[in-house]
C-alpha positions as CSV (number, residue, x, y, z in Angstrom):
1,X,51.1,58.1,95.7
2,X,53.9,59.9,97.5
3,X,56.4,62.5,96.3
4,X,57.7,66.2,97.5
5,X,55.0,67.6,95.7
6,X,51.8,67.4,97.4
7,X,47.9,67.7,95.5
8,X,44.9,69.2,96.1
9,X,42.2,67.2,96.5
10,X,38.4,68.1,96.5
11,X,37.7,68.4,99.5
12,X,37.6,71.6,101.7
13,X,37.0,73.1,105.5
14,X,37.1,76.8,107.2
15,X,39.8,77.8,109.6
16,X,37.3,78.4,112.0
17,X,35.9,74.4,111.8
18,X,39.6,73.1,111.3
19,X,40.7,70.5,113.7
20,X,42.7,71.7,116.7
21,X,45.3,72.4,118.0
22,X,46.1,75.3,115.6
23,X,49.9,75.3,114.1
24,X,51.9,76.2,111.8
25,X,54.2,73.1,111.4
26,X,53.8,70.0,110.5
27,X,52.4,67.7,113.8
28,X,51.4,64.0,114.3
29,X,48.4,62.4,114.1
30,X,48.3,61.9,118.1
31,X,49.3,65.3,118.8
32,X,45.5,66.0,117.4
33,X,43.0,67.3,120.0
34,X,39.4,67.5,118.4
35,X,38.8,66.4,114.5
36,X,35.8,67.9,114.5
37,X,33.9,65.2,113.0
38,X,36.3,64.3,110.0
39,X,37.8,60.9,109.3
40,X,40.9,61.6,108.4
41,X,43.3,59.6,111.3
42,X,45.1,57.1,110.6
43,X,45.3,53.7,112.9
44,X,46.2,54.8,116.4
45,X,49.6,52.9,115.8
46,X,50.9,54.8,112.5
47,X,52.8,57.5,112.8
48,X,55.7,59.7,110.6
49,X,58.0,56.7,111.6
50,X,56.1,54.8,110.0
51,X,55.7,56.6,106.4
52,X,52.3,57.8,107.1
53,X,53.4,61.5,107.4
54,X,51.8,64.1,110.2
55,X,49.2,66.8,109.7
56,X,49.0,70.6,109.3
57,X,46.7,73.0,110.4
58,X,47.9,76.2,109.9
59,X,46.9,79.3,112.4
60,X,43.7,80.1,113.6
61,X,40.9,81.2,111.9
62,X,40.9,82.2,108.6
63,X,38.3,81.5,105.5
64,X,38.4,78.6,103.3
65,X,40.9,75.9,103.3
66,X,42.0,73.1,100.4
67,X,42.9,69.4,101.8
68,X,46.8,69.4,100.2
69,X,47.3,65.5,100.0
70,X,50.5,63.1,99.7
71,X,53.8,65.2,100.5
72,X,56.0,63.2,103.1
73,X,53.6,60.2,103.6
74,X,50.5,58.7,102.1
75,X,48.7,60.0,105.2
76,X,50.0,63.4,105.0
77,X,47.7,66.5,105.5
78,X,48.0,70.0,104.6
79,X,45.2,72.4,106.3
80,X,47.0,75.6,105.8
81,X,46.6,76.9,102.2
82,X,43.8,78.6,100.7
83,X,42.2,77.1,97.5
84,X,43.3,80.0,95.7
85,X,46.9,79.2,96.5
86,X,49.9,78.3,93.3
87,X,52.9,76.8,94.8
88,X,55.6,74.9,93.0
89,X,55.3,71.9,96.0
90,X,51.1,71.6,94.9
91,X,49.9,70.2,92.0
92,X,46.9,68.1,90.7
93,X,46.8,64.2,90.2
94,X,44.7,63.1,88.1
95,X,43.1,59.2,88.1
96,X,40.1,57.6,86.7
């Protein structure tokens, strides 16, 4: 599911084992250097063209990091907010 408002999801990772490079905007999937072991790409063919929607990191560092889920493209990826975060453009989903 797709909509401006991205969701959390359970799943979460430390700004210092984030994937690389380190931004603050919103990137593609082939702009990725090192996903540090997580399967999270998409086919090597997809990109925001596409629908799929590109990936954010966020700066360097940092502690603990939420996966943000669904806004722009099913493949979307937000890397950059701390699980304590409350936005208006993050919610939950729930589905059983």
């Amino acid at each position: 599911m797709v909509d401006d408002i991205a969701e959390w999801t359970n799943q979460t990772i430390t700004g210092n084992g984030n994937i690389t490079p380190a931004v603050a905007d919103w990137i593609e999937y082939y702009e990725v250097d090192d996903y540090k072991g997580y399967n999270i790409a998409p086919a090597y063919y997809l990109d925001s063209a596409n629908g799929i929607g590109k990936i954010k990191t966020g700066q360097a560092g940092g502690g603990l990091r939420g996966f943000v889920r669904g806004q722009g493209g099913i493949y979307s990826l937000d890397l950059s907010n701390p699980p304590t975060t409350a936005a208006s453009t993050i919610g939950f989903r729930c589905a059983k």
